[in-house]
Phi, psi and omega in degrees: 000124180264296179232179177218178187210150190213139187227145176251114184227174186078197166343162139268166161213145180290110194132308205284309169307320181277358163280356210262318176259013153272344184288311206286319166277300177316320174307313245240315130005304176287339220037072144250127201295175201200114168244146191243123151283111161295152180017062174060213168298343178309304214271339175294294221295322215279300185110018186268098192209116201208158198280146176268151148220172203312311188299334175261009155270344167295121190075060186241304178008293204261021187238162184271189191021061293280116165323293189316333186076189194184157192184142188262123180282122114318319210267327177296344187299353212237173197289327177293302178333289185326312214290316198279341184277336170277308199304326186308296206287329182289317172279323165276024180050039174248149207236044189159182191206119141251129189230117178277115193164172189277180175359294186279358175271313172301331173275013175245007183248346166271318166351278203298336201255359178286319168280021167088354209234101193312158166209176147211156195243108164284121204253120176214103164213173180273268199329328155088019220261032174234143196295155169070028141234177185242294199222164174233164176304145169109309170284329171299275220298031167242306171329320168296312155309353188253321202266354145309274174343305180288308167324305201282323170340283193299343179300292193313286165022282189248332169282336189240010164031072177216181184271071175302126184243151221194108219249138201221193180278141174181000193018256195278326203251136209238358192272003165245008151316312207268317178264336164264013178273305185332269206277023173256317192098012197306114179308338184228160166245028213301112208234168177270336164281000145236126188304134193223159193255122200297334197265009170277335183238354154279334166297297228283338172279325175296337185261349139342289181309294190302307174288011152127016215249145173245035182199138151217151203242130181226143200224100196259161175258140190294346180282019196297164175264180179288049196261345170215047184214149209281090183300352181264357149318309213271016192248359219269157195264127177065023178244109147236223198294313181326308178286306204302308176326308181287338171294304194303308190288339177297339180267358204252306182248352179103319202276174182275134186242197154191156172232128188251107171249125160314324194051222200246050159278314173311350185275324183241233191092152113343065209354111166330153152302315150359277231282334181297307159303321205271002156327274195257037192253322174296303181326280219302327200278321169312305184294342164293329207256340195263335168301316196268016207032039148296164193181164173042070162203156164278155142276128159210196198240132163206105197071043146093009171248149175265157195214161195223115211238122174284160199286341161307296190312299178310287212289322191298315166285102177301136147277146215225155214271138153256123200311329196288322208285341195264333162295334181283322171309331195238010147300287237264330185320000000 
């Protein structure tokens, strides 16, 4: 194997330039030549592809989101798309992929290896949701970017002696809700993989109140399910489930409520040390793993060891909340 190729796709995280120069130096290590793909499978299609050297991963570490850019394919879905994303890879001699990204970037590294075009796969995501890792890039700086946020939240808060409902990213998935309500101190935690009951958290702000508390912070994940929310609400453009939440307790308990949805601020920044080491300690072992003719796998962390998850197991499996950490959360709340 002479050369390779690596792309950032899907989401951005915070985290990804610096796997992006672990690829590119652990290759130019191996002596493999390193082609950098823009903006994900699009830019594959396209043919938007020029060779890495050392010099263009320089001062990259420490910045968020991706040089490469990134950007979600309709067109890689289909059969024409694939073709033109091999003729691509075929015309420019990259013989292997590393391809960086969440869920939907991994069902496009299984596309490709259905068809013969070896990958591996680096898990970079805020939400933290693919199975056969402990964490992916991106998510410690987006807990962090949140437990920032909220800290300034609880200021405001606590001088107007109000209700904050305060709605964060995670689509299906509730673990970055969950580990910055955690470290917040949040009274309530609303996440989509356990069902809660509103008049259970309309208590919990009225026994707030009474003891004495000038505040209280409720921390929803945007994927709740729909178990007590007005489904013909969910049409109206930006009403999301986080208001409904905030309506029900102000008619419930009386008190002023506001809603803060982060949106996609959790995207950016400057990567943790956390998201840097584990950057580039995955970049460089994808590329070990793709030398040694490994192939159709994730890289990841699991108890603090790197590990190699083939793209079945991981797509086939929700990751799953661990339950004790959302009961210690809803003790210490």
């Amino acid at each position: 194997m002479q050369r390779i190729g690596v792309l950032t796709s899907g989401g951005d995280a915070p985290g990804m330039n610096a796997a992006v120069r672990a690829v590119t130096r652990q290759a130019l290590n191996l002596d493999l030549e390193v082609m950098g793909i823009s903006r994900g499978y699009s830019g594959l299609i396209k043919g938007e592809i020029s060779e890495l050297k050392d010099k263009d991963v320089s001062g990259k570490i420490n910045r968020g989101g991706t040089f490469l850019f990134t950007a979600r394919s309709e067109k890689f879905k289909t059969a024409e798309g694939q073709e033109e994303a091999i003729f691509q890879l075929k015309n420019y001699g990259i013989e292997a992929l590393v391809i960086i990204g969440g869920d939907g970037s991994l069902q496009g590294a299984m596309a490709l290896e259905r068809q013969g075009i070896p990958t591996v796969g680096v898990p970079a995501s805020i939400d933290n949701d693919l199975s056969g890792t402990d964490y992916s890039i991106g998510f410690d700086t987006a807990v962090n970017t949140v437990v920032e946020a909220v800290d300034k939240i609880r200021d405001t808060a606590t001088s107007h002696e109000r209700v904050f409902v305060i709605e964060t990213m995670g689509r299906n998935n509730g673990l970055l809700t969950l580990e910055s309500g955690l470290a917040v101190g949040a009274e309530a935690i609303l996440i989509p993989e356990i069902e809660f009951d509103i008049e259970e958290v309309c208590g919990i702000v009225r026994k707030g109140y009474e003891s004495g508390k000038s505040h209280n912070l409720i921390m929803v994940a945007e994927g709740i399910k729909d178990c007590c929310l007005d489904q013909s609400k969910k049409q109206e453009k930006h009403y999301s489930a986080a208001f409904q939440i905030g309506e029900i307790i102000t008619e419930n308990t009386g008190f002023e409520v506001r809603i803060i949805v982060l949106g996609h601020v959790q995207r950016g920044g400057s990567p943790s040390a956390l998201d840097r080491v584990t950057a580039s300690k995955l970049g460089s072992k994808a590329v070990e793993v793709i030398k040694s003719g490994g192939r159709g796998v994730m890289v990841g962390i699991n108890q603090d060891k790197i590990v190699t998850v083939d793209y079945d197991v991981i797509l086939e499996q929700e990751k799953q909340i661990d339950e004790s950490l959302y009961n210690l959360a809803k003790i210490l709340g």
